[in-house]
N, C-alpha and C positions, 0 to 999 in steps of 0.2 A: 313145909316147903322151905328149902334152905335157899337163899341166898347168899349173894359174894361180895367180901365184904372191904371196904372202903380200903385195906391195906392191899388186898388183893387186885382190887381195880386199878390205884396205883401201878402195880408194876406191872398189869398189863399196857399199862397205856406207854410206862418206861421202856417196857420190849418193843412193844410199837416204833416208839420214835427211834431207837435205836436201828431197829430193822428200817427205818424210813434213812435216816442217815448213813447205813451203809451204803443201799439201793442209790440214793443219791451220788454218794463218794466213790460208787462203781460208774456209775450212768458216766460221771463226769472224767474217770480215768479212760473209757474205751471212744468219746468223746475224741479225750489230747491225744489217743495213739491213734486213733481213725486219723485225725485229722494232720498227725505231724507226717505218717504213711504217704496222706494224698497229696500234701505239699512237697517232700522228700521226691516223689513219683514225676509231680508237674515240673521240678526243676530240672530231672532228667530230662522230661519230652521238649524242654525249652531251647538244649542245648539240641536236637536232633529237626533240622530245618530245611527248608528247600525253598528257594524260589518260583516266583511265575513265569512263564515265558512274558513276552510282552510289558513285563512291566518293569519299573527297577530294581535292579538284585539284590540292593537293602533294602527291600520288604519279602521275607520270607516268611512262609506256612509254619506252623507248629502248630504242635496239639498238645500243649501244656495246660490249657484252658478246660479239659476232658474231668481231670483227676477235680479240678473247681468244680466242676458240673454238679461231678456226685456228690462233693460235701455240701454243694445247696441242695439237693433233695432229699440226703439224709437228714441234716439234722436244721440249718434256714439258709434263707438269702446270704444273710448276714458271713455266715459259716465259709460259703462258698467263694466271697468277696476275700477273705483272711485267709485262704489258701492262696489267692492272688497277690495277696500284699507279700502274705512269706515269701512266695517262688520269687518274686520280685526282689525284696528283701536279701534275700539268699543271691541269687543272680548279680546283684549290684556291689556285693561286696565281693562274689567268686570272680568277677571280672573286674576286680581293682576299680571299683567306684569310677569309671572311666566316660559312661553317659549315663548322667543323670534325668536327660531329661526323654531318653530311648526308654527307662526302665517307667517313668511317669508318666509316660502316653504307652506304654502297656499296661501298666496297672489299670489306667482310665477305659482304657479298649475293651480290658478282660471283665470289667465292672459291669459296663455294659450289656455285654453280652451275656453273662451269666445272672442277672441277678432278677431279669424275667421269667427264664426259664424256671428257677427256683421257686421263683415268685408263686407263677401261674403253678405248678408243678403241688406246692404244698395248698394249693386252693382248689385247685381241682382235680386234682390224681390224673393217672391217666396218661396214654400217648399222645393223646390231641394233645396235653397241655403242657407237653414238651415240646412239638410243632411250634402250637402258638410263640410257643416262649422265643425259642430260636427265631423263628421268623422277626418278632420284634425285638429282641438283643441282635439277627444279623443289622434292619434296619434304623435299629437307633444307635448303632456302631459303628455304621458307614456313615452316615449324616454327623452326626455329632463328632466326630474325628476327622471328617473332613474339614468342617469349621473351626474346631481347635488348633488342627493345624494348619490353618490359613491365618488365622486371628495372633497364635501360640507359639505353637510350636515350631513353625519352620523360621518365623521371628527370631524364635530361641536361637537354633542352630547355628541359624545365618550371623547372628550377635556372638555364638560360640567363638567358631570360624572366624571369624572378622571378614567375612565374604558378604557385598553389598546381593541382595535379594527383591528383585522388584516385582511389582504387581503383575506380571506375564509371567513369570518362573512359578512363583506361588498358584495363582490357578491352574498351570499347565501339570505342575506336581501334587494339585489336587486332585482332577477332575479324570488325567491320566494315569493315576499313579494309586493315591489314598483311599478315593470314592472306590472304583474296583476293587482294589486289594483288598479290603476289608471286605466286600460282599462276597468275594469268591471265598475268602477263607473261613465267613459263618457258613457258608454253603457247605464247604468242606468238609469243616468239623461238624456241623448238626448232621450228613448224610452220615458221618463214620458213629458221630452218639446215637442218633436213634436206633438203629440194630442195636449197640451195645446195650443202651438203656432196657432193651426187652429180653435179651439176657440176662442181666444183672436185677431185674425187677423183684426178684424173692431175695436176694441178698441185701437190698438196698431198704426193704421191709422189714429183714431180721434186723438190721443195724437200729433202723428206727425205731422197733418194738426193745430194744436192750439199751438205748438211750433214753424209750420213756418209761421204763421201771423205775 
């Protein structure tokens, strides 16, 4: 009975690693092009906006947050958060770094809401756990950005401006302005992702199966 022999074993184990280090230096190229696509994609939908009735016209709908979705469920949380820093990123220098602090309460907004979804999403597969997800990135999105910008942000502004901003103004651009606007616009965008999501469900599988080769 012949055996293989200790130089032979060697270089199987060399091909090995070899073939493990391609597989890896592929996984991680279609990774950077997935993920510079969905951020490239999210800086478009950023620029394409509408307003709500009723509420004020500088809070406008986008669905730049769609293209974050998918990179938190193809590859993690993490992933889908860094497509929001780029669009962000990219947006604050294509509009002459002019609101700093407009581009850091979207970031903080988009963080929010997506990083549930992903969450839940890579824990428990599934449509429910895009539901859930949205449901608690809409309302930990509205709550916690309401208070930021009571506490933060419209502070910021108003210290921008040199426009004095008192305790009536602030709740009234809360409670009628921030708190809705934010719930209507995860409403918005979860009604328009979920169909997408069940569409895209075999694609977002392929991606995930050619990232974990």
């Amino acid at each position: 009975m012949a055996y293989p022999s200790s130089l032979s074993m060697d270089r199987y184990k060399m091909e090995e690693e070899m073939r493990m280090q391609v597989n890896h230096r592929s996984s991680k190229l279609i990774k950077l092009v997935v993920l510079s696509l969905l951020s490239a994609v999210s800086l478009v939908l950023f620029f394409i906006s509408f307003p709500l009735p009723l509420l004020p016209p500088y809070l406008k709908v986008d669905f730049s947050d769609i293209p974050a979705l998918i990179a938190g469920l193809i590859f993690s949380p993490l992933a889908g958060v860094l497509v929001v820093l780029i669009k962000n990123a990219l947006y604050f220098v294509a509009s002459g770094a002019t609101d700093p602090i407009g581009v850091a309460a979207n970031f903080i907004a988009g963080t929010l809401y997506i990083f549930p979804v992903a969450y839940l999403y890579h824990k428990y597969k599934g449509v429910k756990s895009i539901i859930s997800g949205l449901v608690i990135g809409t309302a930990g999105m509205a709550v916690i950005m309401s208070v930021l910008n009571y506490l933060i942000i419209l502070p910021a502004y108003s210290w921008l401006v040199g426009m004095e901003m008192d305790e009536t103004i602030k709740w009234a651009s809360v409670i009628g302005g921030i708190l809705p606007f934010n719930v209507i616009k995860g409403l918005i965008v979860g009604m328009l992702f979920v169909p997408l999501f069940m569409k895209m469900n075999q694609w977002i599988d392929q991606k995930q199966m050619q990232v974990a080769k």
